[in-house]
N, CA, C and O atoms as a DFTB+ gen file, in Angstrom:
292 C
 N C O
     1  1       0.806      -1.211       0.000
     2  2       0.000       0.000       0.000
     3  2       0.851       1.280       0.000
     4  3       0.353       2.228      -0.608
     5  1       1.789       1.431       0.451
     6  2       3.256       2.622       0.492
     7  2       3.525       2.595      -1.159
     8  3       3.801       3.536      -1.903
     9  1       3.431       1.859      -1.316
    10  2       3.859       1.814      -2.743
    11  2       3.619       2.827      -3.694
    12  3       2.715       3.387      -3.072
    13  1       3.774       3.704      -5.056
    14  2       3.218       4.388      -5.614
    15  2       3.270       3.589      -7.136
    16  3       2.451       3.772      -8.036
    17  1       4.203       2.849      -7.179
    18  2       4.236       1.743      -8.567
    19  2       3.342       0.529      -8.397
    20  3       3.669      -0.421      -7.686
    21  1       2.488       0.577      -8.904
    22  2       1.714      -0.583      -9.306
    23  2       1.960      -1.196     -10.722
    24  3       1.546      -0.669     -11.754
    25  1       2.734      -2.456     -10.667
    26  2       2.672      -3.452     -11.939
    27  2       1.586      -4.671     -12.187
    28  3       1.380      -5.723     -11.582
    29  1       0.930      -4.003     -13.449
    30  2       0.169      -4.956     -14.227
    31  2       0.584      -5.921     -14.996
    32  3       1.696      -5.708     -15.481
    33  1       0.000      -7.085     -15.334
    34  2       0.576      -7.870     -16.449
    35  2      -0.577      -8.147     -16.926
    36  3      -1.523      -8.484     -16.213
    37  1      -0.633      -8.032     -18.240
    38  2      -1.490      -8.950     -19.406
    39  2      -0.774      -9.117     -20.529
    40  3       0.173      -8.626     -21.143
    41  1      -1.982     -10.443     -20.606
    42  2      -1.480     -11.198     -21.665
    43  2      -1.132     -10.879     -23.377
    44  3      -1.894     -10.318     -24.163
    45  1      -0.229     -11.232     -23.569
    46  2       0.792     -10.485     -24.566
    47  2      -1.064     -10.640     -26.031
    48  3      -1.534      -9.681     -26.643
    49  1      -1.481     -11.817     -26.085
    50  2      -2.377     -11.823     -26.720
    51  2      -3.532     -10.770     -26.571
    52  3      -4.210     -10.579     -27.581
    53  1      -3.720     -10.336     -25.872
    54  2      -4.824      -9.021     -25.657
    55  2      -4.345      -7.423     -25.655
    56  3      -4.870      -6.366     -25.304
    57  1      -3.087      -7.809     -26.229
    58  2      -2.744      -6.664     -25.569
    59  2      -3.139      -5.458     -26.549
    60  3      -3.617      -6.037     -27.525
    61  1      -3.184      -4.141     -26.780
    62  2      -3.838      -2.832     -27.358
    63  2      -2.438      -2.930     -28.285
    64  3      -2.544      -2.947     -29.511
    65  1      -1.335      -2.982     -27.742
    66  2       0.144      -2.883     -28.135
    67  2       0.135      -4.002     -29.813
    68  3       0.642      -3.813     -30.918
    69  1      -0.582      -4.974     -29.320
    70  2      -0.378      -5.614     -30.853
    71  2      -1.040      -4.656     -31.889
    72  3      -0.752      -5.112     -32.996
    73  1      -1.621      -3.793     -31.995
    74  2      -2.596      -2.978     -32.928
    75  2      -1.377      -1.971     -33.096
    76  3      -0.912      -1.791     -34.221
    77  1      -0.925      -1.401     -32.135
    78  2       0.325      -0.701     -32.796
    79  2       1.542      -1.271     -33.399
    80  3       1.762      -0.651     -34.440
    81  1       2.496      -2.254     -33.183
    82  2       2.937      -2.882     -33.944
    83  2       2.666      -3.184     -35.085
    84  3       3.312      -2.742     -36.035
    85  1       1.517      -4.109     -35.233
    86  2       0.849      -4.202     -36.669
    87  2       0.727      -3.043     -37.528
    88  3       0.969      -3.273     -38.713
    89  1       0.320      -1.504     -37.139
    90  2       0.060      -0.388     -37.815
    91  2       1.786      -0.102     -38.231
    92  3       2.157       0.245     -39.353
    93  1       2.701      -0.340     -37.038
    94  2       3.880       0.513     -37.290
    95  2       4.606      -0.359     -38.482
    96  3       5.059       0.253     -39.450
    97  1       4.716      -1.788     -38.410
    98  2       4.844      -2.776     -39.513
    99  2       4.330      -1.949     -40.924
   100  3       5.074      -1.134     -41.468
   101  1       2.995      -2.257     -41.435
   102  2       2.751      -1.491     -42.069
   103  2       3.095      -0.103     -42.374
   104  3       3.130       0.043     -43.596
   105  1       3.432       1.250     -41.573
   106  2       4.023       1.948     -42.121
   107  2       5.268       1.732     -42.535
   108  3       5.741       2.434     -43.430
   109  1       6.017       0.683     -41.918
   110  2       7.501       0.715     -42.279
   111  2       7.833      -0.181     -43.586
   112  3       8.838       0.096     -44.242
   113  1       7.250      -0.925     -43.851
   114  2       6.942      -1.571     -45.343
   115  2       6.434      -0.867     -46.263
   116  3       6.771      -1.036     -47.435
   117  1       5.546       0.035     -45.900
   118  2       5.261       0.599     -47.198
   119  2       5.478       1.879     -47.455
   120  3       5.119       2.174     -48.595
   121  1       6.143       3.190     -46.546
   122  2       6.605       4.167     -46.771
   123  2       8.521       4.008     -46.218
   124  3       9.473       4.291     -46.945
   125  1       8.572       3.700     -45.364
   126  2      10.053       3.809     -44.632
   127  2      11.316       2.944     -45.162
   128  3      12.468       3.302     -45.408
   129  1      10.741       1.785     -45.243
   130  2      11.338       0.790     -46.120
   131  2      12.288       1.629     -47.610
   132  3      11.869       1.691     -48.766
   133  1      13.225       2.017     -47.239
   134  2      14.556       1.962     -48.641
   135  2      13.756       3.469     -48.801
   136  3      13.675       3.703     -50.007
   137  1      13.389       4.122     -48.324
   138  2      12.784       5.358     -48.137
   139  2      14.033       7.214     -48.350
   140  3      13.993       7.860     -47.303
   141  1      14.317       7.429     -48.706
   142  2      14.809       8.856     -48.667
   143  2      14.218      10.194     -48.796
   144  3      13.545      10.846     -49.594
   145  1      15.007      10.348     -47.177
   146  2      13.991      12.493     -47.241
   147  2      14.993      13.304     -47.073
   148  3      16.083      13.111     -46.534
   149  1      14.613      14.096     -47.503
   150  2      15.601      15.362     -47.342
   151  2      15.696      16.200     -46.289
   152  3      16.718      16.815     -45.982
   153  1      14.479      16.249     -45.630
   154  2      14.935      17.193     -44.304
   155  2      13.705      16.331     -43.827
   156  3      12.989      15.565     -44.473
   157  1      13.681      16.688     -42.504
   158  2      12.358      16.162     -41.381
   159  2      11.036      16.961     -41.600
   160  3       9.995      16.784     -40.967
   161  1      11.223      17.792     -42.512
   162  2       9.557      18.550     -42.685
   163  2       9.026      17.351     -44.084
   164  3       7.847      17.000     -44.045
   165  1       9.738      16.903     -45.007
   166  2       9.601      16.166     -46.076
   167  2       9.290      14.945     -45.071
   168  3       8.154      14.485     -45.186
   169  1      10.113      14.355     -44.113
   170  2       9.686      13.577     -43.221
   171  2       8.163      13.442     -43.172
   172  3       7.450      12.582     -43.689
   173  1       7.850      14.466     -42.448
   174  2       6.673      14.787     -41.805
   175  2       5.816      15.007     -43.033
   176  3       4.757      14.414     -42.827
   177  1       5.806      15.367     -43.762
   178  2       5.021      15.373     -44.977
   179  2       4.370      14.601     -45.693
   180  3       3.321      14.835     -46.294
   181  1       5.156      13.369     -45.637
   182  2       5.021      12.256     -46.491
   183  2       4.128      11.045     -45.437
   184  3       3.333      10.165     -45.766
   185  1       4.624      11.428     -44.148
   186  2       4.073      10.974     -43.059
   187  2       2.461      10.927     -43.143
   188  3       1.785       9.904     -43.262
   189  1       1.981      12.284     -43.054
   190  2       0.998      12.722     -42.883
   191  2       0.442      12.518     -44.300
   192  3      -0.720      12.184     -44.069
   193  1       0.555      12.523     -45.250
   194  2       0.013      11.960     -46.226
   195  2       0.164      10.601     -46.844
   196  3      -0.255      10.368     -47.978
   197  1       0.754       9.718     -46.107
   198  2       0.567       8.135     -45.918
   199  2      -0.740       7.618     -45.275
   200  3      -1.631       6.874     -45.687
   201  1      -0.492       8.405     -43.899
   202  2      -1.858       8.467     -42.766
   203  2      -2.872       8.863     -43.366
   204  3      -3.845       8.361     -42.804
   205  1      -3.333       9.807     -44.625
   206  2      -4.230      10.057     -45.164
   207  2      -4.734       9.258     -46.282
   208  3      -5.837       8.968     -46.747
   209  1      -3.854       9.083     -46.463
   210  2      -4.166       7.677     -47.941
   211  2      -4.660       6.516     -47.698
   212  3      -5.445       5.953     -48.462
   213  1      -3.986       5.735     -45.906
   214  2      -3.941       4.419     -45.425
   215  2      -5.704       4.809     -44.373
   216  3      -6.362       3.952     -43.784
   217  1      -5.980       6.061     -44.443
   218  2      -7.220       6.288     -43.862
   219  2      -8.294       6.277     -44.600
   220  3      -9.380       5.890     -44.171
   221  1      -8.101       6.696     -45.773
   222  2      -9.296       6.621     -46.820
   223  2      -9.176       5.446     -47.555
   224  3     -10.168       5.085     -48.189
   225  1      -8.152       4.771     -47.597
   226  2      -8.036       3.266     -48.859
   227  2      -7.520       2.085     -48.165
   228  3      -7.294       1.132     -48.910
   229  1      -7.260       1.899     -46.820
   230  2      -6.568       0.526     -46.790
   231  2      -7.465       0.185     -45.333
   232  3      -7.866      -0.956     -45.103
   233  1      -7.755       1.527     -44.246
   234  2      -7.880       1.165     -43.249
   235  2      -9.341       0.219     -42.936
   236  3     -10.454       0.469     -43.399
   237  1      -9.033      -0.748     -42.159
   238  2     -10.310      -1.666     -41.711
   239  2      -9.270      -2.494     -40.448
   240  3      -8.045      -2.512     -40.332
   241  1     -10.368      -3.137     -39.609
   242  2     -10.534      -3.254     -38.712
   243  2      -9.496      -4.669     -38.645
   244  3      -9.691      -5.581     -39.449
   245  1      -8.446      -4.753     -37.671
   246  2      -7.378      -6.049     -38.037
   247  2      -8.581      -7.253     -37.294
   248  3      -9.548      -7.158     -36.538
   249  1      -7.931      -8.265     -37.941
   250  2      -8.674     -10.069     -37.800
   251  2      -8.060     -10.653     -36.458
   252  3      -7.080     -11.348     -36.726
   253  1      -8.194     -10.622     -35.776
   254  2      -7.754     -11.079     -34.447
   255  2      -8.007     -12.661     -34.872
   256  3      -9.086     -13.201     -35.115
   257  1      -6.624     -13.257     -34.888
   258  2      -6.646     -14.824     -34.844
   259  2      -6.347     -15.988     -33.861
   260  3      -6.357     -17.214     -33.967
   261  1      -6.083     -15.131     -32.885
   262  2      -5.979     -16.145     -31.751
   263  2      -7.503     -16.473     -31.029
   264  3      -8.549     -15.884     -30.755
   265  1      -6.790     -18.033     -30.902
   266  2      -8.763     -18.541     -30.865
   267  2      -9.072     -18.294     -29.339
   268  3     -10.231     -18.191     -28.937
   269  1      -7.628     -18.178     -28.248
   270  2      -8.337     -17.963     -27.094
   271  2      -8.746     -19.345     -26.579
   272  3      -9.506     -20.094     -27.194
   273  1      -7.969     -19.721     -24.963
   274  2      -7.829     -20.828     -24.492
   275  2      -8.340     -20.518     -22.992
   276  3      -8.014     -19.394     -22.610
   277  1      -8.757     -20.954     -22.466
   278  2      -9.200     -21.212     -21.755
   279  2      -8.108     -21.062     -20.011
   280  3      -7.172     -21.826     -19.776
   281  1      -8.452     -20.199     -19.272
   282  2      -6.981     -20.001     -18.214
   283  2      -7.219     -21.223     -16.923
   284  3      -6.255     -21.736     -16.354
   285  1      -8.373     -21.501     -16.657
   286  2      -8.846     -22.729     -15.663
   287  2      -9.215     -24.050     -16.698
   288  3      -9.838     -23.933     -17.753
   289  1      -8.726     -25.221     -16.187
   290  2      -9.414     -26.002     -16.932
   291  2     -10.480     -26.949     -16.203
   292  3     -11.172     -27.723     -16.865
């Protein structure tokens, strides 16, 4: 109870964190990957109009494939 750190654990399968990975995967394959900018505003540019493209044409909802087991048996 003194404590002010409280550690959680969950399971690597539920976690919110796989949805970012998966997104950051995807940006890095299809913009970053063998990629060249010239300054960090071109950075940011290309950024923000990836995010706009992958928002209007690619984005949908990821397939969650883990079937999920059972923690008591």
């Amino acid at each position: 109870p003194a404590h002010r750190i409280r550690f959680v654990y969950t399971p690597k399968h539920c976690s919110w964190l796989n949805q970012v990975e998966i997104w950051f995967g995807i940006l890095t394959r299809r913009l970053l990957k063998r990629a060249r900018f010239a300054s960090t505003d071109e950075l940011k540019q290309r950024l923000l109009e990836f995010i706009d493209f992958f928002n209007q044409t690619l984005a949908k909802p990821f397939r969650w494939t883990y079937i999920g087991k059972p923690l008591m048996a």
